[in-house]
Structures are given as structure tokens and as C-alpha cells.
Wavefront OBJ file of the C-alpha trace (Angstrom):
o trace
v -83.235 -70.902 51.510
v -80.809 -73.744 52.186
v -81.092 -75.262 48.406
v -81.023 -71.936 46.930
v -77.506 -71.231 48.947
v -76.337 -74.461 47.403
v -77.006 -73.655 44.259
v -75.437 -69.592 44.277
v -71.575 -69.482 44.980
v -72.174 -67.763 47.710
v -74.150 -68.065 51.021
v -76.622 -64.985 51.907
v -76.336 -63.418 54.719
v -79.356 -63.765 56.981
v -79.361 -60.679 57.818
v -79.966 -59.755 54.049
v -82.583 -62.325 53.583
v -84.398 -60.742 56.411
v -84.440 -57.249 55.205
v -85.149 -58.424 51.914
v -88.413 -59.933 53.025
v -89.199 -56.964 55.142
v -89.020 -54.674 51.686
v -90.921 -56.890 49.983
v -93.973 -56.948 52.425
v -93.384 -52.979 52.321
v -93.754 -52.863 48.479
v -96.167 -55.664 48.191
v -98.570 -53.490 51.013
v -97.862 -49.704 49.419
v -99.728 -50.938 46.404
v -102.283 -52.877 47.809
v -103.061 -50.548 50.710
v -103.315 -46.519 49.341
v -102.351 -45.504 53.320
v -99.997 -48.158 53.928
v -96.907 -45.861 53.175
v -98.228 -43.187 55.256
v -96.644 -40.943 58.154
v -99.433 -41.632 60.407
v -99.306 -45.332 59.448
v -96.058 -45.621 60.166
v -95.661 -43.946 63.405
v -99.049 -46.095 64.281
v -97.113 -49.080 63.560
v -93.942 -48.179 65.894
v -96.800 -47.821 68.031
v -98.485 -50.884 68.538
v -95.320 -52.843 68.316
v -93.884 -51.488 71.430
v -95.461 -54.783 73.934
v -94.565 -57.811 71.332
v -90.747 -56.284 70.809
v -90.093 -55.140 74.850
v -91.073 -59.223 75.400
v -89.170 -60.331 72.335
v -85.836 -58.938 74.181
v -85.636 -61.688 76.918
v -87.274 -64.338 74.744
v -84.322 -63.814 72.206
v -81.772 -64.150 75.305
v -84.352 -67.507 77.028
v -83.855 -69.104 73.529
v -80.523 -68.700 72.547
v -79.865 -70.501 75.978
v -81.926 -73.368 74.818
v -85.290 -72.547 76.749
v -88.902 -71.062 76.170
v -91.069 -68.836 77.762
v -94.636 -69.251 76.993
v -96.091 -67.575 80.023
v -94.992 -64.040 78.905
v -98.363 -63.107 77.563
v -100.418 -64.128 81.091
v -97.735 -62.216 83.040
v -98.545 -59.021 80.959
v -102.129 -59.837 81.927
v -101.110 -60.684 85.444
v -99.125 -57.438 86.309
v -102.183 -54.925 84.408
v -104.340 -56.129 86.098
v -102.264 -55.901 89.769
v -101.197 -52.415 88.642
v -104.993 -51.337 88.279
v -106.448 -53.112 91.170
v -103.321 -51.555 93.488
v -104.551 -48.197 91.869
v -108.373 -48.720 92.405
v -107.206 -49.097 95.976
v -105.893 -45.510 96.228
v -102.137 -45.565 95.601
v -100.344 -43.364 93.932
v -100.233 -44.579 89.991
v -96.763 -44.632 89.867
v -95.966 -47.013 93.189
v -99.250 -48.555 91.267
v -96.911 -49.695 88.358
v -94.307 -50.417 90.958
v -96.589 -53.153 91.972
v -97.513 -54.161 88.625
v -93.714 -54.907 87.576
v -92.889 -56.351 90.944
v -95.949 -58.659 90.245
v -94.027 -59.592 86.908
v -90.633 -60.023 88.691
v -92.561 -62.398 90.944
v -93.516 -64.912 88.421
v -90.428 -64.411 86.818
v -88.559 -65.618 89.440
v -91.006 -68.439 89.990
v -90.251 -69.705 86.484
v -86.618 -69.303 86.893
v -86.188 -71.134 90.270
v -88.349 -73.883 89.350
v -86.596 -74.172 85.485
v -82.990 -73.388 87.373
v -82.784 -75.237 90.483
v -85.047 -78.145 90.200
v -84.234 -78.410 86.596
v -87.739 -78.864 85.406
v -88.687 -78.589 81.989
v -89.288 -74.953 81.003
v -92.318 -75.536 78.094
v -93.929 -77.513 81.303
v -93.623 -74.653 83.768
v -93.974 -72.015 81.613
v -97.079 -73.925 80.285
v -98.682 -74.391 84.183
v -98.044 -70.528 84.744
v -99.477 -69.542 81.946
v -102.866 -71.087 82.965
v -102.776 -70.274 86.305
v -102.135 -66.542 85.544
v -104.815 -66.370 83.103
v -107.351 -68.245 85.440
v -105.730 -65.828 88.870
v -106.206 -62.485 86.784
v -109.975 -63.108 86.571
v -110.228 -64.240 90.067
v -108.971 -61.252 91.380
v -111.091 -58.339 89.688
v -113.677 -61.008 88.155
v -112.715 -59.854 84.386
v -113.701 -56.297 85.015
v -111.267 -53.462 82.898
v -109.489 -50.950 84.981
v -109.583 -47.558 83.372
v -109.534 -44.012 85.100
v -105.887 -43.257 85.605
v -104.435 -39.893 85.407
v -103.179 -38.115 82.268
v -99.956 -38.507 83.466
v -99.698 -42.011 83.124
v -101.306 -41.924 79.470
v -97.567 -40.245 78.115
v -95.556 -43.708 78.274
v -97.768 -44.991 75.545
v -99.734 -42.486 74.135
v -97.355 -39.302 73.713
v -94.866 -38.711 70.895
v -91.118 -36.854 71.464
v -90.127 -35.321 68.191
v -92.900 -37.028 66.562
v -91.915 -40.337 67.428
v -94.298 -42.364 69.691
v -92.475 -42.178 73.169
v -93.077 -46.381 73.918
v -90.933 -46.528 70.415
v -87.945 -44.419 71.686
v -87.837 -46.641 74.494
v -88.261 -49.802 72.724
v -85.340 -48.940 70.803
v -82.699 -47.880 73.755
v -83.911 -50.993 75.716
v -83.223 -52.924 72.464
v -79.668 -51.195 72.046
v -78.951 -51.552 75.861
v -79.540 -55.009 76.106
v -77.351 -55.507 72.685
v -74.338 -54.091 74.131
v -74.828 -56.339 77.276
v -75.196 -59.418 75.037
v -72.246 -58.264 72.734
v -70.294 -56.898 75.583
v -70.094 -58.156 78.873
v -69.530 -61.862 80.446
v -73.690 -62.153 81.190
v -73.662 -62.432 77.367
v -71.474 -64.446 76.507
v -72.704 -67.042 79.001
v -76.315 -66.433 77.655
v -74.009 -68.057 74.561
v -71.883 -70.804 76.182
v -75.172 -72.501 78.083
v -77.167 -72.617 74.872
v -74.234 -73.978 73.082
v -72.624 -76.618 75.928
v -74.266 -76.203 79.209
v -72.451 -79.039 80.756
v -68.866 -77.163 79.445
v -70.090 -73.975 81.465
v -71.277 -75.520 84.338
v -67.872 -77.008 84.558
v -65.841 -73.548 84.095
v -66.880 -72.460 86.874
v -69.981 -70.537 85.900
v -73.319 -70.458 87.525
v -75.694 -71.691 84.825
v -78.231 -71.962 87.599
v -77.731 -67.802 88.264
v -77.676 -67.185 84.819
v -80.992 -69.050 84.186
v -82.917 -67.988 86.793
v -81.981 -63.942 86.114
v -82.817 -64.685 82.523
v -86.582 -65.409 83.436
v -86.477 -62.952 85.919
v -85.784 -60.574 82.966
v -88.742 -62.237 81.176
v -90.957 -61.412 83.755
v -89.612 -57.955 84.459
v -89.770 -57.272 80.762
v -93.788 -58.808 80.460
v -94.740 -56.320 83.040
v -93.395 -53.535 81.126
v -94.875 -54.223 78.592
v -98.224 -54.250 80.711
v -97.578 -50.975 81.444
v -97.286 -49.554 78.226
v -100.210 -51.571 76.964
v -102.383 -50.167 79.752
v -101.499 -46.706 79.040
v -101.635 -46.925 75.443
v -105.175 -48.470 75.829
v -106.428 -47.063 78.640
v -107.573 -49.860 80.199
v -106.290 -52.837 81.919
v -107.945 -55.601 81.262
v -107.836 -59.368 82.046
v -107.452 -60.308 78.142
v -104.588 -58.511 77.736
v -101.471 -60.272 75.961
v -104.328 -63.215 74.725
v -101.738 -65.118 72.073
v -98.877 -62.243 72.508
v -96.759 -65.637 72.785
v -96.959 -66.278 69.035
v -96.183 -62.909 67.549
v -92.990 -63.073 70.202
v -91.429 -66.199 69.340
v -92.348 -66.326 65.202
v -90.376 -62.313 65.269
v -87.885 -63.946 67.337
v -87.574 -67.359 65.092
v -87.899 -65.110 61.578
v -85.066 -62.638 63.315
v -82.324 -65.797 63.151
v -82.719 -66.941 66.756
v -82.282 -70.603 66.324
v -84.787 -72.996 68.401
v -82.125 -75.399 69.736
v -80.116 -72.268 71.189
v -76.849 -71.207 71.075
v -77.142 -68.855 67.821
v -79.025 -65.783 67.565
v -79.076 -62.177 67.954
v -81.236 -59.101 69.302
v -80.744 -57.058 65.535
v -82.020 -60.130 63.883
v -84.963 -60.046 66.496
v -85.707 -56.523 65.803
v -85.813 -57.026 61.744
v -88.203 -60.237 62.679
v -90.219 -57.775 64.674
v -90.784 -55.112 61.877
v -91.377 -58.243 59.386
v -94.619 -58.919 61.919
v -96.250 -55.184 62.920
v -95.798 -54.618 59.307
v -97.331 -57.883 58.115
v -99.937 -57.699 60.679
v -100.537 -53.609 59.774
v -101.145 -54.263 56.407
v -103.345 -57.184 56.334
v -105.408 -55.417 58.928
v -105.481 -52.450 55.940
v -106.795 -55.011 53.640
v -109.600 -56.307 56.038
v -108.034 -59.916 56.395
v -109.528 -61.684 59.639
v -106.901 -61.608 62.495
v -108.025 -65.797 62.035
v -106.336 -65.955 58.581
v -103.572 -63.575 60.283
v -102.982 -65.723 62.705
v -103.060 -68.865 59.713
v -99.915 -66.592 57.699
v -97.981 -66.489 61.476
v -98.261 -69.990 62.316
v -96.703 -70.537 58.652
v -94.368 -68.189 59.007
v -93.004 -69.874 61.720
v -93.035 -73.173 60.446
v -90.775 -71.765 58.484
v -88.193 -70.258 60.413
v -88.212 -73.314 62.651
v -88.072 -75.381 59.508
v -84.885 -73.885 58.240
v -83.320 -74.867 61.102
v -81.213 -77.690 61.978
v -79.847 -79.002 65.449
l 1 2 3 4 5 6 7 8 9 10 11 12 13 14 15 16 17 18 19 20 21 22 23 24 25 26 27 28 29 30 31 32 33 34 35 36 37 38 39 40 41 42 43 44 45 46 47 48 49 50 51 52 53 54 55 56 57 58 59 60 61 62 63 64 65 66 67 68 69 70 71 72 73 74 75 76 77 78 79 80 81 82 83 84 85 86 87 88 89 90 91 92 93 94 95 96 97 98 99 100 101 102 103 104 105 106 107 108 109 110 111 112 113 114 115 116 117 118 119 120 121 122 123 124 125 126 127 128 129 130 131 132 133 134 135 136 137 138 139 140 141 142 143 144 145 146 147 148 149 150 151 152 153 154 155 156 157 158 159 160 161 162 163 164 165 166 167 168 169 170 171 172 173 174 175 176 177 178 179 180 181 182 183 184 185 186 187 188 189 190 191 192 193 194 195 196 197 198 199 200 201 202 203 204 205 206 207 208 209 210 211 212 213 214 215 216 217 218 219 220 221 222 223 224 225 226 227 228 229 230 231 232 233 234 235 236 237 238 239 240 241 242 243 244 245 246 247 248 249 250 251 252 253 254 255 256 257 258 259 260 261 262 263 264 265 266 267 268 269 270 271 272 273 274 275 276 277 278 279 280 281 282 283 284 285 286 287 288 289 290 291 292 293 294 295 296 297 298 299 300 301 302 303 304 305 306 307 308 309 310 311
């Protein structure tokens, strides 16, 4: 894209470049897939993106302040499988998910003090939680699934309000709410400043430290929500859950205009990299293409958007 804005007397907006890719996968799928454009597609598709885009909100925020969180797929795992032992144990489903998000906020802040205070790498923690949640989640139910909860539970992901898939209304306010804090307030603009000059924060007077650590906390509060809704869209909690969630997170992210060295990015760009991917992903799966040759078109995808790029 960088030659071609050379070349036109004008630079395109990303934001344009974005949607313009997301209307071509939409008109290159509608004629290769005869259900592709469909109602039922569609809503199926606000469906299932619901866990990637409620982790993509704090990933956007973790990289435009210049770190990574790779561990967000084993804390979904982590906190399902908490919230279904708790509830195999006879509490209440709802203190259940209690325990499943504090489980989240737990690991969260375990990142975030390690990454904040001792000012370890965040790739390398991230990294050593990630395989220690993945290894902890079948040591405590020994890989069994977790099914059985009430009907109750099943409305966060399985109802629709309106016709709309209720997980997808509240994707979409936590997306807006966490916009206007970003656009809005101080927390923001700090999120900005550290990913920019961290050294020039630290010296204004601001707590980068505070400001790290509650931006992992987010990441893990945000992973187990996303747990939840998996769960009760799937009826199950399982000890696979979130396998490779990581990739789908960070290429929307990258694709949405989040740059990789921090500092630049934005949640609306996030969101249009997020529809570029469940749509992608929805209409390959219409085709029959192997989730390996999926994963393949990803991985280039978001060489990329990394490749565009410059520090």
C-alpha cells in the first residue's frame, strides 16, 4: 500500500483501505458461496465472533502501549474450566462465573505485576503463562468437558434481542464503551503517551507501572468473558477452549491499523479488522477449505499488516 500511496496524489485513508478489503471478501464470498449473503449467515457470523473481538479490546489497548499478550487464549481456557468445576461443585451458576472471571482477573494481574513492576519482558511472561494455563486446566478436571448448566445461563450466548444474537449487542457496547474511554478520558491518553515515549510519561508524573498492570488486568478480565460466552454458546466448557484464539486476536488487531511498535492504533480500526476475519474465516469454512489452509491465509495476512509497518 505504501508504493501505491506514492504513486496517487493522495494518501488513503486506512480506514478506507480496510473497508475496502472487507467488501471485497463480501463480494468475492456472495458468489462463491450461494448462502454466504444470508440472514442466518450473517447473524451466525456476529455470533461466533463475539470471544476473538471481546479479547481483541484489551489487546488493541496492550499493543498500542508497546506490549503483547499471548496468554489470552489459555486464560479463556483457564477461567471455563474454573467456572464449570466451581459449578460441578454445587454453586449457584452465576457466583460460578463469578469465579470463572475472578480466575481471569487473577492471571491478569499476574501478568501485569510481573510485566509492570519487575519490568520483565511481556512475550516471555505471557509466553510461560500461557503454558502453564494450558498444562493447569487439564490438571484440574483431567480434560473432561463441563456441560449441564441451566437454561438460564445458555441466553448470554445463545439468545437473540430483536433478532440480533445477544453476545453481539454486547460486543458492540463493550466495544463503544471502551472507545469513549480511550478517546475520552486521561486512562487513554496514557494508553497513548507510554506506547509513544514511556520514559516522557514516567517523568510527568504518571504511573506507567499502574497503567500497565490495569491494562493486563483488563486482558485477563476480558479473556474470562469471553470464556463465559464461549461456554454458553457451546455448552460445554472444555479444556481446549481458545486453542490458537491468539492469532485470530492479534492479525484483526494488526489488519485494524494497530501498529506493532505501539503508540498508533485504534478500537474502530480493530473492529473493521475483526469483521475482515469472521467473514474470511465464515466463508472459507462455506467453501470447505481446511481450517490448516485457513490458518496458512491468517498467518499471511498478518505478515502483512506487520509488514506495512515501520518503527
Amino acid at each position: 500500500m505504501s508504493t501505491l500511496a506514492r504513486k496517487l496524489p493522495f494518501k488513503p485513508n486506512r480506514m478506507l483501505v480496510q473497508l475496502l478489503l472487507l467488501l471485497l471478501i463480501i463480494l468475492f464470498f456472495s458468489f462463491q458461496a450461494p448462502y454466504f449473503l444470508s440472514f442466518t449467515n450473517f447473524m451466525n457470523v456476529l455470533n461466533q465472533m463475539v470471544e476473538v473481538g471481546l479479547i481483541a479490546i484489551p489487546m488493541t489497548m496492550i499493543i498500542i502501549s508497546g506490549a503483547m499478550d499471548l496468554s489470552v487464549g489459555s486464560i479463556l481456557a483457564f477461567s471455563a474450566v474454573c467456572m464449570g468445576i466451581a459449578f460441578e461443585g454445587g454453586l449457584n451458576i452465576w457466583l460460578s462465573v463469578i469465579v470463572g472471571l475472578l480466575a481471569g482477573l487473577a492471571c491478569g494481574a499476574v501478568n501485569g505485576y510481573l510485566i509492570a513492576r519487575h519490568r520483565m519482558q511481556a512475550i516471555v511472561v505471557t509466553i510461560g503463562m500461557l503454558v502453564m494455563l494450558r498444562g493447569l486446566v487439564y490438571v484440574l478436571n483431567e480434560g473432561r468437558p463441563v456441560s449441564g448448566f441451566p437454561d438460564a445461563f445458555y441466553f448470554m450466548g445463545q439468545q437473540y434481542i430483536w433478532g440480533i444474537p445477544f453476545n453481539a449487542i454486547f460486543l458492540a457496547v463493550m466495544f463503544l464503551l471502551v472507545t469513549f474511554v480511550m478517546k475520552k478520558t486521561r486512562f487513554g491518553a496514557y494508553v497513548y503517551g507510554i506506547g509513544n515515549n514511556e520514559e516522557t510519561v514516567h517523568y510527568s508524573g504518571i504511573s506507567v507501572i499502574r497503567t500497565r498492570f490495569i491494562l493486563f488486568l483488563l486482558s485477563g478480565l476480558f479473556s474470562a468473558l469471553a470464556g463465559v460466552f464461549l461456554v454458553s454458546r457451546l455448552a460445554s466448557a472444555e479444556a481446549t477452549s481458545g486453542t490458537n484464539i491468539e492469532l485470530d486476536v492479534i492479525t484483526a488487531t494488526l489488519i485494524g491499523g494497530t501498529h506493532i511498535f505501539g503508540g498508533r492504533g485504534s478500537l474502530s480500526g480493530t473492529f473493521v479488522g475483526l469483521l475482515i476475519i469472521v467473514f474470511l474465516r465464515n466463508g472459507l469454512n462455506l467453501l470447505g477449505v481446511s481450517v490448516l489452509y485457513q490458518s496458512v491465509i491468517l498467518g499471511i495476512l498478518l505478515l502483512i499488516a506487520v509488514g506495512k509497518q515501520k518503527a
